[in-house]
SEFI-322823 format. One line per field, with one value per atom (N, C-alpha, C): residue number from 1; atom name; x, y, z. Coordinates in steps of 0.001 Angstrom, whole numbers. Example, Ala and Ser with C-alpha at 12.3 -4.5 7.8 and 13.67 -1.06 7.14 Angstrom:
n [1:1:1:2:2:2]
atom [N:CA:C:N:CA:C]
xx [13190:12300:13200:12850:13670:12900]
yy [-5690:-4500:-3300:-2250:-1060:30]
zz [7800:7800:7800:7080:7140:7870]
end
This chain:
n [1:1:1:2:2:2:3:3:3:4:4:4:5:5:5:6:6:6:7:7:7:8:8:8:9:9:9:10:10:10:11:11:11:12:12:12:13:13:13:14:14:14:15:15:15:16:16:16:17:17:17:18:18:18:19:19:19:20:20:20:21:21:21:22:22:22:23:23:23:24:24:24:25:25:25:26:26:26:27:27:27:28:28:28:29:29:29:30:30:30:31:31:31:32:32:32:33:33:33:34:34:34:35:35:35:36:36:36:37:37:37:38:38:38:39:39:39:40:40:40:41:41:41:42:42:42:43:43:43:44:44:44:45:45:45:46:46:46:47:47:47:48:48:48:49:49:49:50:50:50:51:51:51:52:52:52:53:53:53:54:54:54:55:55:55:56:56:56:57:57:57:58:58:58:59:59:59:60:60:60:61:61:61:62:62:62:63:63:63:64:64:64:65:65:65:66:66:66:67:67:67:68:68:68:69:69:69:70:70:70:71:71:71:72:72:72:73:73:73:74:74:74:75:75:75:76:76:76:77:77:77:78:78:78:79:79:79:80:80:80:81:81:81:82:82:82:83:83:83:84:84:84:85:85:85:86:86:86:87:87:87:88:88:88:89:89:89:90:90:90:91:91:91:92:92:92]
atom [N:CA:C:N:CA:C:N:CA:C:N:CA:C:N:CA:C:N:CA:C:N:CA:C:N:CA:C:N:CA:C:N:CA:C:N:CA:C:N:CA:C:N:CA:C:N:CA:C:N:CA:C:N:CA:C:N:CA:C:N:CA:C:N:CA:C:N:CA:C:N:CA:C:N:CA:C:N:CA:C:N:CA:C:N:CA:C:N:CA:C:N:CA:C:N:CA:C:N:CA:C:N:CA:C:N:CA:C:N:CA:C:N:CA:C:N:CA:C:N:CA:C:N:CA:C:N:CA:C:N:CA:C:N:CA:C:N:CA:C:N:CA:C:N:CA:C:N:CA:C:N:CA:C:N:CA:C:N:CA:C:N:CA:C:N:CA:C:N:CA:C:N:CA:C:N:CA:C:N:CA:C:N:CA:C:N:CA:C:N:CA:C:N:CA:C:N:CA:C:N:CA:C:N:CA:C:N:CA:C:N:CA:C:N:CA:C:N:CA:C:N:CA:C:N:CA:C:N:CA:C:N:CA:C:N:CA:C:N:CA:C:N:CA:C:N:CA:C:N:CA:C:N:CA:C:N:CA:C:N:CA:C:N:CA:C:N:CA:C:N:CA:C:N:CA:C:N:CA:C:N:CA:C:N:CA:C:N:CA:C:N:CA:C:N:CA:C:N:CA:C:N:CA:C:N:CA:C:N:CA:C:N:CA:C:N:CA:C:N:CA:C]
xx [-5622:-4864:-5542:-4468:-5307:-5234:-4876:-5031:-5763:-6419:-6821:-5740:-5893:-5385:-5663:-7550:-7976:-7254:-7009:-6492:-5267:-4404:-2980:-2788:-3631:-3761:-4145:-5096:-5627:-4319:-3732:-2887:-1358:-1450:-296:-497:-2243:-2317:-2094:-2771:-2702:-4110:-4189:-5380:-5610:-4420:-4134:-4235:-4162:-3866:-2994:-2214:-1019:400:368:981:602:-493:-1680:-754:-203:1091:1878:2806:3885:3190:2017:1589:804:516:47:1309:2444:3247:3874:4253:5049:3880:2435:1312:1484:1572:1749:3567:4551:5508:5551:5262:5034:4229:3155:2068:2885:3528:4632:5597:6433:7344:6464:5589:4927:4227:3681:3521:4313:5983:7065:7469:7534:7322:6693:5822:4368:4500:5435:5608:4260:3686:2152:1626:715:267:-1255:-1341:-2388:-3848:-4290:-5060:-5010:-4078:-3488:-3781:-3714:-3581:-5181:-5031:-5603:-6417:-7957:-8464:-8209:-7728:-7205:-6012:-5092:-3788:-3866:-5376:-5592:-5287:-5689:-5810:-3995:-3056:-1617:-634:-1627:-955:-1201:-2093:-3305:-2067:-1739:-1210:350:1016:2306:2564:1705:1439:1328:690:488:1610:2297:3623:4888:5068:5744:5842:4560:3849:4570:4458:4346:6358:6749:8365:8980:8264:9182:8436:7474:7444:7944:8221:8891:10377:10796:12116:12739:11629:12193:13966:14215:15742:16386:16378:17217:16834:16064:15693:16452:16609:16925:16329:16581:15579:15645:17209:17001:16913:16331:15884:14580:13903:11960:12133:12724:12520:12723:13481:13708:12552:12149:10970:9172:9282:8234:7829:9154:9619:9017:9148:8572:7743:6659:5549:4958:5076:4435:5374:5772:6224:5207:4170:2953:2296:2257:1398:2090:3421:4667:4401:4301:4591:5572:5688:7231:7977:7618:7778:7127:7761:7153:6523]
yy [1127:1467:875:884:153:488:2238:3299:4204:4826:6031:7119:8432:9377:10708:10334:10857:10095:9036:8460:8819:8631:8994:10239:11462:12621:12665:12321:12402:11375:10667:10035:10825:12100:13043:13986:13901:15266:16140:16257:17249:18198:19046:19569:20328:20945:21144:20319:20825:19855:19706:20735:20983:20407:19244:17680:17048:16979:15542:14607:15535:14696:13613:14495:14011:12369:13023:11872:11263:10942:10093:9293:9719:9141:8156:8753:8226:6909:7074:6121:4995:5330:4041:3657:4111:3505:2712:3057:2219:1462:1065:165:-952:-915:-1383:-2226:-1555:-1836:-3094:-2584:-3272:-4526:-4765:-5960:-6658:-6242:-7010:-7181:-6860:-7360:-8319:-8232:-9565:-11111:-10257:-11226:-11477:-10462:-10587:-9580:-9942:-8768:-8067:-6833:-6622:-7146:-7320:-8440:-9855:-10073:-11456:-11133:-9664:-9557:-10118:-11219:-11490:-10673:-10781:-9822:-10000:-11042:-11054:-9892:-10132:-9541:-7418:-7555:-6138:-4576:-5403:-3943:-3717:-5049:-4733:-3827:-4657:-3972:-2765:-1904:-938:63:-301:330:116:-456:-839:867:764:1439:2860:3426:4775:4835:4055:4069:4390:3783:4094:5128:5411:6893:7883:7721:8980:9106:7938:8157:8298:8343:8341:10158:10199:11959:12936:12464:12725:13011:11896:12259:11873:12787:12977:13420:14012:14291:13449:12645:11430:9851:9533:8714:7324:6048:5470:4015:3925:3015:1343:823:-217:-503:910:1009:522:1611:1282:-120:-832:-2055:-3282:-2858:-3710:-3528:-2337:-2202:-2418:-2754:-3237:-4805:-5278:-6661:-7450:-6427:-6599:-6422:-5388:-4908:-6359:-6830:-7891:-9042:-9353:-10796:-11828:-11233:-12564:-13111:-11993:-12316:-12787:-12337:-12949:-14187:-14406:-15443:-16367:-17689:-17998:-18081:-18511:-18161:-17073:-16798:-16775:-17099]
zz [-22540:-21359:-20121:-19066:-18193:-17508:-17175:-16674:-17084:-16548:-17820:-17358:-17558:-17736:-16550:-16117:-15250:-13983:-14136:-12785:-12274:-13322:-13451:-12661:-12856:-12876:-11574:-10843:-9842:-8642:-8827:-8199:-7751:-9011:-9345:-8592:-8207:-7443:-8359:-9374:-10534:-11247:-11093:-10872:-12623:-12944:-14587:-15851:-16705:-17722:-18728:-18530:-18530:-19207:-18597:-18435:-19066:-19478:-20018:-20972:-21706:-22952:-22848:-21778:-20486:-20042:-19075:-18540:-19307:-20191:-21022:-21838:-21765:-22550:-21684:-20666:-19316:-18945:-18795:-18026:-19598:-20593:-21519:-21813:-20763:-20809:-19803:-18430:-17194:-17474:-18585:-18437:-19200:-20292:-20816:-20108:-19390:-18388:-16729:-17035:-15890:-16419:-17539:-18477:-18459:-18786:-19204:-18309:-17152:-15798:-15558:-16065:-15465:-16331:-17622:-18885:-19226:-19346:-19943:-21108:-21650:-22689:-22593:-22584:-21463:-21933:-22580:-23300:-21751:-21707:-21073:-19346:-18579:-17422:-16512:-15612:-15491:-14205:-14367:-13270:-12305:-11420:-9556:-9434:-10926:-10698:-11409:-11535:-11849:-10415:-9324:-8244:-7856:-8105:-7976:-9260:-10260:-11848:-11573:-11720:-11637:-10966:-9458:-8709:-8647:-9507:-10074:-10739:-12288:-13360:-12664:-11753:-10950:-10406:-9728:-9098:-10148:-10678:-12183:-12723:-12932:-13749:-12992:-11252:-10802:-10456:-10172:-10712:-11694:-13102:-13678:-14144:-13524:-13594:-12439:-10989:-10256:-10592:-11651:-11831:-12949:-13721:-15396:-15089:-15138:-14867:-14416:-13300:-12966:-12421:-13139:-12919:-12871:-11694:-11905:-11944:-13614:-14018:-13400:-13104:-12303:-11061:-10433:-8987:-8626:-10081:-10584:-11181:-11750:-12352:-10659:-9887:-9170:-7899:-7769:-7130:-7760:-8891:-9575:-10020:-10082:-9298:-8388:-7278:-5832:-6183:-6276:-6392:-6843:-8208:-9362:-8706:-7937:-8192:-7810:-7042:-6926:-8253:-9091:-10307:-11516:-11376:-12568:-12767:-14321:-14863:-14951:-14857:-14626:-15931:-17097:-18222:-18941:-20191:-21599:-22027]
end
């Protein structure tokens, strides 16, 4: 992961542990989503483009736990976009 879990948590403003499941499931779907974003494999992310990924992945995390109930996913895809488009790959 290229988050940990303590981070996630601390970014959530989460003081419990409560969640840990949740956000552990959600922090390795955004890390996912934010790869395939990058068109990279995290093996592949290169360190300049780590402090934007990093903070992509927390952003993610914390919307798509903000709004388990309605989330709209090509709102977060189009704002993660933005986020990663310096580091995007132009291909495959």
């Amino acid at each position: 992961m290229l988050v940990s879990l303590d981070d996630a948590r601390e970014f959530l403003r989460m003081d419990g542990q409560e969640d840990d499941g949740v956000i552990a499931s959600l922090l390795a779907a955004a890390e996912t989503l934010c790869l395939d974003v990058l068109r990279l494999k995290g093996e592949e992310a290169p360190d300049a483009a780590m402090p934007v990924l990093r903070t992509a992945i927390l952003y993610a995390t914390a919307y798509l736990y903000e709004h388990r109930e309605e989330a709209d996913h090509a709102r977060l895809l189009l704002t993660l976009r933005a986020l990663l488009a310096g580091e995007r790959k132009e291909e495959f």
